[in-house]
N, C-alpha and C positions, 0 to 999 in steps of 0.2 A: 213402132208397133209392128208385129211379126202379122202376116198376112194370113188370115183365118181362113177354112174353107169354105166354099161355095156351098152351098144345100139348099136344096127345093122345099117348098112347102110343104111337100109329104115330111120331108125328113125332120124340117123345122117342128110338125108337130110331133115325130117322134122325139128327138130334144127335147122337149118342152116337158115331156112325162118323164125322160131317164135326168132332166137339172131338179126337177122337183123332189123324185125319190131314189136319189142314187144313194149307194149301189143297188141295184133292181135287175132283176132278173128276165130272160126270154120270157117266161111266161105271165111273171105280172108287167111287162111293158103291155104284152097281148090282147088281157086283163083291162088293163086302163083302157087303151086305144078302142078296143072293140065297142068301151061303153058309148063312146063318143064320137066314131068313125062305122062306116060300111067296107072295112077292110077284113080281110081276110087273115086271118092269120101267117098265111104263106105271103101275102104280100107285106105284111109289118116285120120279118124275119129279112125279107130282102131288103127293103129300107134301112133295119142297123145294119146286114152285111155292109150296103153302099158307106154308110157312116163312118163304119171299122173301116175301110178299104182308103175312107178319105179323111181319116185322123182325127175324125172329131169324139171317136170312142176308142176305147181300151176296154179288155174282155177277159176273166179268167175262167175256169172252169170253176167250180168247186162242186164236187160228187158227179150229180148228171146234168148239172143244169150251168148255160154260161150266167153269169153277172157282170154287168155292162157300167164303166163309170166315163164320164163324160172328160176328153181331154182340152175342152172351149170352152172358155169362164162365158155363162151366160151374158152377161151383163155388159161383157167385151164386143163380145158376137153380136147382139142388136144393137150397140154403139155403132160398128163396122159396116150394120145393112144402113141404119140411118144415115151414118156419113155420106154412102153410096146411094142412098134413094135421094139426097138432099144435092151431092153431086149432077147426079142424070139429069133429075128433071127442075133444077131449078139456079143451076149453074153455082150451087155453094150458098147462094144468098138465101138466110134464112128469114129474113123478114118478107121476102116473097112467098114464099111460101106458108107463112102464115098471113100475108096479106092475101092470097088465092082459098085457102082455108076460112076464114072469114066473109071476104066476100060470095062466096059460095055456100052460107050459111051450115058450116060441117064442124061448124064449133058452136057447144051450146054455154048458155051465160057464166055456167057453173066450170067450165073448161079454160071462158077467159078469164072468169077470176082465177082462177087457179093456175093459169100465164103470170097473172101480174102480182100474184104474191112470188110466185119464183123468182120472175127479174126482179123485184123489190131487192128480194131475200140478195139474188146473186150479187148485186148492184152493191150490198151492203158490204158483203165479205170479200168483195172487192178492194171495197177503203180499208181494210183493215189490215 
């Protein structure tokens, strides 16, 4: 697995608006962002600059306006923060962390069934 870049949470919630509507444009990412952030326009312009600069976008022009598409498969990229949050603080062991989760009541009933239908499920397609 080729090593993804790094990005801050600003930039993470810019991603989050250009994986949902690519290709999209500076000013409907702007658009989005603004509905749901206290940013500035000049500041969500620097955040994709950062993005382009660190490969997680590709950008063409087309007439006056860029179109930003995203070069990090979603889905890869919060695999790769999990790995690394699950790394840091829990030394790889995933059942500690879900045991720290639990006992700290940060999972509700409807979260651990929803655990145990998946290890069911995974547990099945295992044997197969």
């Amino acid at each position: 697995m080729k090593a993804l870049p790094q990005i801050s949470e600003a930039e993470f919630e810019v991603m989050k608006v250009i994986w949902k509507h690519a290709p999209i444009n500076t000013n409907e990412i702007t658009e989005q962002l603004t509905k749901t952030t206290k940013w500035s326009p000049k500041t969500i312009q620097t955040l994709i600059k950062r993005l382009v600069t660190k490969g997680a976008l590709s950008y063409e022009k087309q007439s006056r306006v860029f179109v930003y598409t995203p070069l990090i498969n979603e889905k890869e990229y919060i695999g790769q923060e999990s790995h690394s949050f699950l790394e840091r603080y829990y030394d790889g062991d995933i059942t500690a962390m879900l045991s720290a989760f639990m006992e700290d009541d940060k999972l509700s009933e409807a979260e651990v069934a929803s655990l145990r239908t998946l290890l069911s499920n995974g547990a099945k397609n295992r044997r197969h």
